[in-house]
PAVEX-95745 format. One record per residue (C-alpha): residue number from 0; x, y, z. Coordinates in Angstrom, 3 decimals, always signed. Example, Ala and Ser with C-alpha at 12.3 -4.5 7.8 and 13.67 -1.06 7.14 Angstrom:
<nodes>
resi=0	c1=+12.300	c2=-4.500	c3=+7.800 .
resi=1	c1=+13.670	c2=-1.060	c3=+7.140 .
</nodes>
This chain:
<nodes>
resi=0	c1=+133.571	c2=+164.094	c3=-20.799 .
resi=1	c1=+131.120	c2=+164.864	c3=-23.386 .
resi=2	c1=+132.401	c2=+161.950	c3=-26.075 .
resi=3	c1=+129.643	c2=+159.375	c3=-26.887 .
resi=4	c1=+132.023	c2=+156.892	c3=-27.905 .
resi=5	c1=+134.053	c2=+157.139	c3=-24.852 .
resi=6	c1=+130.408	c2=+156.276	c3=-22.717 .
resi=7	c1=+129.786	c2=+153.392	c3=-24.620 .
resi=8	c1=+133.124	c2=+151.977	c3=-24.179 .
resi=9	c1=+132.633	c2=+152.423	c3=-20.363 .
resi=10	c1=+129.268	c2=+150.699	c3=-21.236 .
resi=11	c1=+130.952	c2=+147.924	c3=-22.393 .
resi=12	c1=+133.828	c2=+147.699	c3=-19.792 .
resi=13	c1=+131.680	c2=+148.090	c3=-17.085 .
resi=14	c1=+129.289	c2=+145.137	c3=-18.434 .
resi=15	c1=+132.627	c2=+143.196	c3=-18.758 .
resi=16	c1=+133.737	c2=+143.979	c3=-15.072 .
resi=17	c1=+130.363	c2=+142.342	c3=-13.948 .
resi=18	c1=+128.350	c2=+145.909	c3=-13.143 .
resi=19	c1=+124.500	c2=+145.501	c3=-13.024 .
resi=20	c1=+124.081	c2=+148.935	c3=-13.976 .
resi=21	c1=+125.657	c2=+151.863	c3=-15.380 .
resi=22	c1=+125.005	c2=+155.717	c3=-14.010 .
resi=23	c1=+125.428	c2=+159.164	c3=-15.791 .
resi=24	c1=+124.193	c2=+162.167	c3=-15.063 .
resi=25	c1=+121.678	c2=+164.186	c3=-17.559 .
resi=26	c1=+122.119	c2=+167.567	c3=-17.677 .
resi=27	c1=+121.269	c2=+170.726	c3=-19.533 .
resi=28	c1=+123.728	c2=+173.345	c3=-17.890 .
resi=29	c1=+121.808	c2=+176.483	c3=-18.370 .
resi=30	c1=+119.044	c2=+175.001	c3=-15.918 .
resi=31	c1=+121.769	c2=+174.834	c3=-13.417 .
resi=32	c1=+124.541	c2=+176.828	c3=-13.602 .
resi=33	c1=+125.170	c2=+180.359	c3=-14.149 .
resi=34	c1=+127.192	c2=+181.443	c3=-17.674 .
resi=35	c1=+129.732	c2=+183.169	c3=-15.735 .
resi=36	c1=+130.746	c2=+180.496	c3=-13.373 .
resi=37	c1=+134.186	c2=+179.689	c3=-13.398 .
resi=38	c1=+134.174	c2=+176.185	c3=-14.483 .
resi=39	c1=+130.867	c2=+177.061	c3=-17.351 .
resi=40	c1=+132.634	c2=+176.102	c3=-20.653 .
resi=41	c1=+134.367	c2=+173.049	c3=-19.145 .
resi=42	c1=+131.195	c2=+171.599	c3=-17.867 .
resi=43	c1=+129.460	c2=+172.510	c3=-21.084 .
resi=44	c1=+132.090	c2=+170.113	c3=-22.801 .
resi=45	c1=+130.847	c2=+167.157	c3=-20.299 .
resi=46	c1=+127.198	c2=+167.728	c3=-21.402 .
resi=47	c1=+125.536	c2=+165.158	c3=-23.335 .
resi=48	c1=+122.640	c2=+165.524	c3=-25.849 .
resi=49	c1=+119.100	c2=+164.026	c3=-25.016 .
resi=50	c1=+119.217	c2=+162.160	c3=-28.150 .
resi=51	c1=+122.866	c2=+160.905	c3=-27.533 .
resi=52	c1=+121.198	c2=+159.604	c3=-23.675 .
resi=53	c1=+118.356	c2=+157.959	c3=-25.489 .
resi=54	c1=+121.199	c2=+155.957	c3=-27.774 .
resi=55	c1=+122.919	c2=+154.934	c3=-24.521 .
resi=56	c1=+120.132	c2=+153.792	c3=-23.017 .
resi=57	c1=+118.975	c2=+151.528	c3=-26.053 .
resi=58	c1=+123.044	c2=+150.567	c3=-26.143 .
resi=59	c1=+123.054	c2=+149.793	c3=-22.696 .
resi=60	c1=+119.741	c2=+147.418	c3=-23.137 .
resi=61	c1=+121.771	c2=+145.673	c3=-26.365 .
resi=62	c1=+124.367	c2=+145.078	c3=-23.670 .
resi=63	c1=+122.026	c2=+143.388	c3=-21.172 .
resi=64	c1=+122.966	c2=+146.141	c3=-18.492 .
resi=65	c1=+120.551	c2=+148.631	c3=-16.567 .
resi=66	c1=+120.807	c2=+151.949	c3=-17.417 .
resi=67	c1=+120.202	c2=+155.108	c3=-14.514 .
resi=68	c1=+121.211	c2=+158.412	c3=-14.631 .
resi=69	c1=+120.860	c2=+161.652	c3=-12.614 .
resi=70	c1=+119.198	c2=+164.336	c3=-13.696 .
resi=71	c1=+120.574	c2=+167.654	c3=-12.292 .
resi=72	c1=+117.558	c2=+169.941	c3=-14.103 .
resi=73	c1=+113.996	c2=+169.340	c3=-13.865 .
resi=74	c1=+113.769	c2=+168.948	c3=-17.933 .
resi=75	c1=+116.631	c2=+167.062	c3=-17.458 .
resi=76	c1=+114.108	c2=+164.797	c3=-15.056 .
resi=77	c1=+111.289	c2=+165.105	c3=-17.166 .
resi=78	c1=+113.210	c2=+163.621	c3=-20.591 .
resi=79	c1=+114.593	c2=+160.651	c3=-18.619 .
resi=80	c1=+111.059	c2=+159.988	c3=-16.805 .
resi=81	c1=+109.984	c2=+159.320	c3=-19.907 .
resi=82	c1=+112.592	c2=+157.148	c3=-21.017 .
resi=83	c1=+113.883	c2=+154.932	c3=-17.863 .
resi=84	c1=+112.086	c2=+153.272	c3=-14.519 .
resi=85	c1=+115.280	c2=+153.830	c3=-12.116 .
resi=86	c1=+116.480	c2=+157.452	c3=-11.460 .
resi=87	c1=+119.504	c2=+158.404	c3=-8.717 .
resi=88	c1=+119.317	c2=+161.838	c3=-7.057 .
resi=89	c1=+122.281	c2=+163.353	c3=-5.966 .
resi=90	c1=+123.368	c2=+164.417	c3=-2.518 .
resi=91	c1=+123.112	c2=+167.875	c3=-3.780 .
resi=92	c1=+119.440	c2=+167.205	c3=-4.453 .
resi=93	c1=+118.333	c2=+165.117	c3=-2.088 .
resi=94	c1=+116.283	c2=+168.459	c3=-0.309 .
resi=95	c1=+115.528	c2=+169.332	c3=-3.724 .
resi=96	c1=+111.452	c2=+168.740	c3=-3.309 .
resi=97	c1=+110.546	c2=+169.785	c3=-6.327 .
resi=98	c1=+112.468	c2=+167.662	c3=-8.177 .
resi=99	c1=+111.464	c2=+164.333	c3=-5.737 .
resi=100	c1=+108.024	c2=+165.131	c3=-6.048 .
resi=101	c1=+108.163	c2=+164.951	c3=-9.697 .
resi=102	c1=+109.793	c2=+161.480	c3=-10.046 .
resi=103	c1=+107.991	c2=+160.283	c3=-7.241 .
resi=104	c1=+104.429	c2=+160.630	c3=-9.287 .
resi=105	c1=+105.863	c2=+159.296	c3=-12.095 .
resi=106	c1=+106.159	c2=+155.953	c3=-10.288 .
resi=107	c1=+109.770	c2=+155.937	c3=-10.851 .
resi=108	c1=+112.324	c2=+153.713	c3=-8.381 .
resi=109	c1=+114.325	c2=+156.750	c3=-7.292 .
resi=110	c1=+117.608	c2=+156.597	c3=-5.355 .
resi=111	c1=+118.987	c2=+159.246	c3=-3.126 .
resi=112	c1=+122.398	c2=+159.801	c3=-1.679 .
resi=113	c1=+122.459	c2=+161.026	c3=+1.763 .
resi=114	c1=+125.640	c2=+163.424	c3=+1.323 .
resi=115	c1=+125.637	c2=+167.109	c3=+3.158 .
resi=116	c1=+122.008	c2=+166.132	c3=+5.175 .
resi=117	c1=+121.763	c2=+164.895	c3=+8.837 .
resi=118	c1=+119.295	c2=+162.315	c3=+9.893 .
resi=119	c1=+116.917	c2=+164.612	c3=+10.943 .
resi=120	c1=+117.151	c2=+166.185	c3=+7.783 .
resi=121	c1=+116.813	c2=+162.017	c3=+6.079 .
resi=122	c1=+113.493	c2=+161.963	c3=+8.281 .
resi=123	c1=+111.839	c2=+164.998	c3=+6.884 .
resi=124	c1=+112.625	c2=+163.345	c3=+3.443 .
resi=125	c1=+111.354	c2=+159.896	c3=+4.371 .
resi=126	c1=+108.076	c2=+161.851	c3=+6.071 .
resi=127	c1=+108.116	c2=+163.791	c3=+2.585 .
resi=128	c1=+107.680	c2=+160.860	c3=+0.788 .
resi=129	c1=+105.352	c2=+158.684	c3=+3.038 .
resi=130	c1=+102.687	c2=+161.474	c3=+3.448 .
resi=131	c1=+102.579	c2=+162.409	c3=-0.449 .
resi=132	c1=+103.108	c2=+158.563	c3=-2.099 .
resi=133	c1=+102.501	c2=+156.230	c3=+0.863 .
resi=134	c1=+104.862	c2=+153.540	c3=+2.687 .
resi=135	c1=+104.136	c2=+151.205	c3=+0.025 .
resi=136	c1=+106.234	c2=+153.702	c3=-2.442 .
resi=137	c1=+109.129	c2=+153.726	c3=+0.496 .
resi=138	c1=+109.030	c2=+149.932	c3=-0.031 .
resi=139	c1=+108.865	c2=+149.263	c3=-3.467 .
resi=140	c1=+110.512	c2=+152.117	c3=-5.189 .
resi=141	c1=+113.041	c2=+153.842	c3=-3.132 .
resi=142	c1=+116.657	c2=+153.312	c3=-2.529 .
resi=143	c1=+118.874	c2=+154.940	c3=+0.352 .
resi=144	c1=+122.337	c2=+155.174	c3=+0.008 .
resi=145	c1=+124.394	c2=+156.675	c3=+2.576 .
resi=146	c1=+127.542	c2=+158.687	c3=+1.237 .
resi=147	c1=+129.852	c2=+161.506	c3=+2.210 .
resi=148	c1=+130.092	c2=+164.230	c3=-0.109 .
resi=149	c1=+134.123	c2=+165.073	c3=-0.294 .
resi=150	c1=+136.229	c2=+164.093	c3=-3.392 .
resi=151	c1=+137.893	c2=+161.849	c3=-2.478 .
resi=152	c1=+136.810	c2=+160.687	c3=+0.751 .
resi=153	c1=+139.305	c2=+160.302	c3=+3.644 .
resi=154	c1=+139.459	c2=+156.978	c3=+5.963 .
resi=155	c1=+138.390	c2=+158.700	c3=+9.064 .
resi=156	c1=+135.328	c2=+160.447	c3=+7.565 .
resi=157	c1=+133.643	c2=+157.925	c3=+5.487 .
resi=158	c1=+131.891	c2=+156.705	c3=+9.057 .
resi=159	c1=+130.520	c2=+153.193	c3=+6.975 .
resi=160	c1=+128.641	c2=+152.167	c3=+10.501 .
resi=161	c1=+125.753	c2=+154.947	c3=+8.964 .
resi=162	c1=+124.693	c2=+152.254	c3=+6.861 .
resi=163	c1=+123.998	c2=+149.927	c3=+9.830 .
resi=164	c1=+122.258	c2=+153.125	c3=+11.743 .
resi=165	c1=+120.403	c2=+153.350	c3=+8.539 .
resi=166	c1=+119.146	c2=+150.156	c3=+8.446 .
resi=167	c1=+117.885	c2=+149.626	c3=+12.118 .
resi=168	c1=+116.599	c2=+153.140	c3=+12.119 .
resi=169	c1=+114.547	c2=+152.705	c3=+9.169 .
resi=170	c1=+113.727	c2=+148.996	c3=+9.593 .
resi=171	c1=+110.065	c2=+149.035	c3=+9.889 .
resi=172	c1=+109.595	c2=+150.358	c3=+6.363 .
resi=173	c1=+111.575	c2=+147.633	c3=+4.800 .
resi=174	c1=+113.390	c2=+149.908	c3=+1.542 .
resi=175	c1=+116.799	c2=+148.817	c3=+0.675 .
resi=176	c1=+120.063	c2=+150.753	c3=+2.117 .
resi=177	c1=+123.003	c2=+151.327	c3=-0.055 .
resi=178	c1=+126.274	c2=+152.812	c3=-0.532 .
resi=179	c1=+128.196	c2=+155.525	c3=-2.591 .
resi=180	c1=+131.586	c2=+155.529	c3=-2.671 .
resi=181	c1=+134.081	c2=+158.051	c3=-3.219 .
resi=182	c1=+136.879	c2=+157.225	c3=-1.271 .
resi=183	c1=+140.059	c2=+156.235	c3=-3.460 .
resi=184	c1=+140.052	c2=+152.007	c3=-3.971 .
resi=185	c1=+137.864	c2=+148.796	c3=-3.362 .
resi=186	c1=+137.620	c2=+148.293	c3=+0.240 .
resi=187	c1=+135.149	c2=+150.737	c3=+1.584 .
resi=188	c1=+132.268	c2=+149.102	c3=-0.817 .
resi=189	c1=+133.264	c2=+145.280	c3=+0.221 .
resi=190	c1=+132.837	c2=+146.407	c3=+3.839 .
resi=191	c1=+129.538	c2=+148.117	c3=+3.625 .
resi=192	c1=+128.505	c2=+145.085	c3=+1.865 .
resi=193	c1=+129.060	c2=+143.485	c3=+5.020 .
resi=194	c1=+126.880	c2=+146.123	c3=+7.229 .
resi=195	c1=+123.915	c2=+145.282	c3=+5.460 .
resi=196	c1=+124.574	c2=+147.512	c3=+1.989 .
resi=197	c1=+122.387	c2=+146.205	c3=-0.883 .
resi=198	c1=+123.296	c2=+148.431	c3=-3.372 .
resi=199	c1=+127.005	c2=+150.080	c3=-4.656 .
resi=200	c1=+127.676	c2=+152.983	c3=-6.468 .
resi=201	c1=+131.281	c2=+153.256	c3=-7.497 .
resi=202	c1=+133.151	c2=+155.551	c3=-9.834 .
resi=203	c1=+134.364	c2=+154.240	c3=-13.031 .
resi=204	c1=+136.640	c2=+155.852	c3=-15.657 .
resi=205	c1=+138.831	c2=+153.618	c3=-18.544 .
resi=206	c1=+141.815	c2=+154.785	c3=-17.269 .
resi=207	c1=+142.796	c2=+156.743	c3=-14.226 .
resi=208	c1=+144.755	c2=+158.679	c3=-16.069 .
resi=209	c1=+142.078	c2=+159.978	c3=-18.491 .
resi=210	c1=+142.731	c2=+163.371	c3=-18.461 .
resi=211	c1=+143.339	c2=+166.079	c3=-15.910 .
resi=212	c1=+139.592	c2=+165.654	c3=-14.623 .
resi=213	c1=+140.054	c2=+164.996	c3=-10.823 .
resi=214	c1=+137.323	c2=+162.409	c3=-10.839 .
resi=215	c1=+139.366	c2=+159.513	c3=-13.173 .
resi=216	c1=+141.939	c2=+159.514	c3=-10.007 .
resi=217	c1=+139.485	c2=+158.928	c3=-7.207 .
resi=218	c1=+137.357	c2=+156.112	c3=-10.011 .
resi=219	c1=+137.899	c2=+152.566	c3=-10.449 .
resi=220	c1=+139.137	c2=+151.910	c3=-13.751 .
resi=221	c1=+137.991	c2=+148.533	c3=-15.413 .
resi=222	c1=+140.310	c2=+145.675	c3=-13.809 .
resi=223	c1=+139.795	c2=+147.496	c3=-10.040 .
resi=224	c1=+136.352	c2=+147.520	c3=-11.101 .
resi=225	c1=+135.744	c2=+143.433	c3=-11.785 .
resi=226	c1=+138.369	c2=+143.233	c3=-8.308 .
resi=227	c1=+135.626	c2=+145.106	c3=-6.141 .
resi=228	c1=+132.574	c2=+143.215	c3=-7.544 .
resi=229	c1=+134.475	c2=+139.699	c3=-7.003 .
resi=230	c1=+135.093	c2=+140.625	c3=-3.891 .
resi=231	c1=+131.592	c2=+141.847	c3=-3.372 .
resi=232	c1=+130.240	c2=+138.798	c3=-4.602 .
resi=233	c1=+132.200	c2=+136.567	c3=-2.522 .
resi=234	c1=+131.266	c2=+138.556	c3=+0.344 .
resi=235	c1=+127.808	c2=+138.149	c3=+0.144 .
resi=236	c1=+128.274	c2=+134.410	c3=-0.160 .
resi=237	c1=+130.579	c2=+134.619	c3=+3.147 .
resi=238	c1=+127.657	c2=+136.749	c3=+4.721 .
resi=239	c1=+125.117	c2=+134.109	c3=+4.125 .
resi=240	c1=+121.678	c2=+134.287	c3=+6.111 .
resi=241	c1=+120.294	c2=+136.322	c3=+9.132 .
resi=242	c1=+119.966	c2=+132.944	c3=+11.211 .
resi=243	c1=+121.850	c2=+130.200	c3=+13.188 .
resi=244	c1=+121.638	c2=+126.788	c3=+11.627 .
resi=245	c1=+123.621	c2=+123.510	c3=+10.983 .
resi=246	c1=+124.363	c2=+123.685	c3=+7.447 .
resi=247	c1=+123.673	c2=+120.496	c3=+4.878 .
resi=248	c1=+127.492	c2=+119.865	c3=+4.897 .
resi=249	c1=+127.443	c2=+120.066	c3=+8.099 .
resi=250	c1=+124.889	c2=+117.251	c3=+8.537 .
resi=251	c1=+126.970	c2=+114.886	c3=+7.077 .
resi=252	c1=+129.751	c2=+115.029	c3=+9.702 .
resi=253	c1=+127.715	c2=+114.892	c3=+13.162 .
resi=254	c1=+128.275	c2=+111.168	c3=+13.642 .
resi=255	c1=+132.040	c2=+111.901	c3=+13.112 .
resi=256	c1=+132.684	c2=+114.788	c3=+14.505 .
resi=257	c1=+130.769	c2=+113.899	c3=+17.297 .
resi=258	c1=+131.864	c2=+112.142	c3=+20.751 .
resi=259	c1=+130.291	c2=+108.435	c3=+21.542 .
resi=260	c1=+130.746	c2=+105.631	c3=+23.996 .
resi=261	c1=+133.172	c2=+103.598	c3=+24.073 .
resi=262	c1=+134.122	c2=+100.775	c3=+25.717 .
resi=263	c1=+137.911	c2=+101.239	c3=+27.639 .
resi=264	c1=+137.409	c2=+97.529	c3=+29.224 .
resi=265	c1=+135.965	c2=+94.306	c3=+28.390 .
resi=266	c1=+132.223	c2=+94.105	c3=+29.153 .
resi=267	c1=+130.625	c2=+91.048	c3=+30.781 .
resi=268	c1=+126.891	c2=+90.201	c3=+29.794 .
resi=269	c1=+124.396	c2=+91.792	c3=+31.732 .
resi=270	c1=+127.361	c2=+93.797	c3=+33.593 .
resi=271	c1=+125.913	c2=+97.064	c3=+34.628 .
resi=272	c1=+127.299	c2=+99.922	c3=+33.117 .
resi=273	c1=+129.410	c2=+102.615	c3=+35.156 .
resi=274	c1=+131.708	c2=+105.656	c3=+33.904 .
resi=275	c1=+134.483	c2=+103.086	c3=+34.566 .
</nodes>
């Protein structure tokens, strides 16, 4: 909400929890947003200075944590091109060419939510992509997540068997599939985790009663948070490998586990053996 010190305590807590990374979004709002918009000088209060973004980042690298954000204005895109390797798009961006085109020839690893676009609509970006940048780029430097842009996000529409669609749909040109949440607690990411997810993005506030912002109620604030990623953790242990194997401590019991002859009656020498 505009307070550096408040983003590099959720920095820290969100190292603490276990996060890999942490997310923000870079904005400058005249490149955006019209003056007279209703919510203007509220969202002005949330923006964040380049230079205070470039502190964050180094912060955030102090802490051993990756550091993304979202740029929502091309110079937005073009300060934090220069400054990070990962970028997220947002689902109200992700037919935004311009701005794809951009990070895409910058080499960047750029993640896009799939919120308010179809699949046919996800296949003209994917075709977008391959015929300016290649499959290799698909590959090695683009993320998918599916998500469902409502805040928060009922049971019956967050439809988590997308990310399984996504995945066999898409197979052939091997990128990762992912998942952004923004349905109110930790179960929704643990499942998707499950279907084949291999990368979470989660809300996060310090307290879910931060202020009146509606976004600290639907967020996971920092104990929920390190709850979700045990759980995720554990879940890709349970998950194991795509295969069917006898495991190593499995090994071990065959000769126990196992059935073997044995004799019911008393057996003469040379006696020739019968079921009896």
């Amino acid at each position: 909400e505009g307070k550096l010190s408040t983003a590099k305590k959720l920095i820290k807590e969100a190292k603490k929890s276990g996060a890999d990374a942490v997310k923000f979004q870079t904005f400058k709002l005249e490149n955006f947003v019209r003056n007279d918009y209703p919510s203007f000088k509220r969202l002005k209060k949330f923006q964040l200075s380049f230079d205070e973004f470039l502190i964050l980042k180094n912060y955030s690298k102090r802490l051993n944590i990756d550091f993304i954000s979202t740029p929502l204005d091309l110079e937005s895109a073009k300060f934090l091109s220069d400054i990070i390797d990962t970028i997220k798009i947002s689902s109200g961006d992700n037919n935004f060419y311009d701005l794809i085109y951009f990070l895409a020839k910058k080499r960047k690893k750029i993640i896009i939510s799939t919120g308010l676009i179809n699949f046919l609509e996800i296949k003209k970006l994917i075709n977008f992509i391959i015929n300016n940048f290649g499959k290799n780029f698909l590959k090695n430097n683009f993320i998918l997540l599916h998500c469902v842009t409502s805040y928060p996000v009922d049971d019956c529409d967050s439809n988590l068997n997308s990310i399984r669609y996504l995945i066999d749909k898409f197979k052939k040109y091997e990128f990762k599939i992912g998942y952004s949440d923004h349905t109110i607690g930790a179960l929704s990411p643990v499942l998707a985790v499950a279907l084949g997810a291999k990368v979470i993005e989660k809300h996060f506030t310090l307290n879910n009663n931060f202020s009146d912002f509606r976004d600290h109620k639907i967020s996971l604030n920092p104990d929920d948070m390190k709850q979700m990623i045990f759980q995720i953790r554990r879940a890709t242990k349970l998950l194991g490998s795509y295969d069917k194997k006898v495991g190593e401590k499995e090994k071990k019991l065959i000769i126990s586990a196992r059935r073997t002859l044995f004799a019911k009656n008393k057996i003469d020498k040379n006696q020739i053996l019968s079921e009896q």
